[in-house]
C-alpha positions as CSV (number, residue, x, y, z in Angstrom):
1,X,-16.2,-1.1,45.5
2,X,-12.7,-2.2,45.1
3,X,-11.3,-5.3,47.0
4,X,-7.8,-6.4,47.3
5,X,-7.8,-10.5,46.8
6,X,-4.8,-12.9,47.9
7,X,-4.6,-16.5,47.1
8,X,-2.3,-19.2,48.3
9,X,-1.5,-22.7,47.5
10,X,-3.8,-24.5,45.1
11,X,-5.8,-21.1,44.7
12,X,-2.5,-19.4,43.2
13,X,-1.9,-21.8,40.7
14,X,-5.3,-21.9,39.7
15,X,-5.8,-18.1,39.4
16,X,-2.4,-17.9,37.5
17,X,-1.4,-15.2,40.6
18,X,-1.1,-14.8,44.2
19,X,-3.0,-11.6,44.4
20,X,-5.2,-9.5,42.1
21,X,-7.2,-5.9,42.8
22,X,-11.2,-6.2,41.1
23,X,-14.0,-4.0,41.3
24,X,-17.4,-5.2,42.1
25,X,-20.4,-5.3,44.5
26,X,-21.0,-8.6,45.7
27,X,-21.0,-7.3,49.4
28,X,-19.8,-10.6,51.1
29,X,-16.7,-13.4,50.9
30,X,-19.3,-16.1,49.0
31,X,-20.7,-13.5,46.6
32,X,-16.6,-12.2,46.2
33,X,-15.7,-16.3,45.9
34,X,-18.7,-17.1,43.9
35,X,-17.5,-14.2,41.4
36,X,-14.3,-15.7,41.3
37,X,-14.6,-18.6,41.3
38,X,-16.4,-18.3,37.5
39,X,-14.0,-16.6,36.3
40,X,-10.9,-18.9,37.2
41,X,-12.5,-21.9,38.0
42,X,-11.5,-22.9,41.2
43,X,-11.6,-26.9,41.9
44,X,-12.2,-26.3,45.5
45,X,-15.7,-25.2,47.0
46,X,-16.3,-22.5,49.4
47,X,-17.1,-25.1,52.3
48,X,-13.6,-26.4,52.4
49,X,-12.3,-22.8,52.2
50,X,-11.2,-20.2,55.3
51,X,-11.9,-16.5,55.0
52,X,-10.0,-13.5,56.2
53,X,-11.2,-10.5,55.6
54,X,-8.2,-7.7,56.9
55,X,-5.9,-10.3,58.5
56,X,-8.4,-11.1,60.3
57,X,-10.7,-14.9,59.8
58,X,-14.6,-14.2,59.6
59,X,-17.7,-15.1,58.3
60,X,-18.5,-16.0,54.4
61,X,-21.5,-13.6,55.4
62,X,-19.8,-10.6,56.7
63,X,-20.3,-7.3,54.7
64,X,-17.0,-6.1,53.0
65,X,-16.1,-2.3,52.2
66,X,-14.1,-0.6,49.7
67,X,-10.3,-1.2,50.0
68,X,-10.6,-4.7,52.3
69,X,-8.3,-7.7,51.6
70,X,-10.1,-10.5,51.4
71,X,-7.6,-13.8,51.8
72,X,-9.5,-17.6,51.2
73,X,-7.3,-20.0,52.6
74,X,-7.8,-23.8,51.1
75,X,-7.1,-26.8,53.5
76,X,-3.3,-27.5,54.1
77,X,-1.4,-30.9,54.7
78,X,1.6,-31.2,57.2
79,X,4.6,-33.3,57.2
């Protein structure tokens, strides 16, 4: 299945982009982050992480389908 992925903040300087299109079949946000996360090496771990899956915030267990945009959200600081 193809997934569209979007990273902000800390996750778009890590992943060297804000958004990138892959091909897999983890079928869930922590398979797609776990994925991920070996291949760029993220410093933060899925517990201090949000998911949206379609604009929408859900479960790290929720099943994903082919063409969803998946968006993890790391913690943000006011000021």
């Amino acid at each position: 299945m193809q997934i569209e992925i979007e990273y902000f903040a800390l996750l778009r300087e890590e992943a060297g982009c804000a958004s990138e299109t892959i091909e897999l079949q983890q079928p869930t946000p922590a398979a797609v982050y776990a994925c991920l996360n070996e291949r760029h090496a993220f410093s933060l771990p899925a517990a201090r992480l949000r998911v949206a899956v379609n604009d929408r915030f859900t479960e790290w267990n929720t099943q994903l389908d082919d063409g969803d945009r998946v968006v993890f959200i790391p913690p943000v600081a006011g000021g």
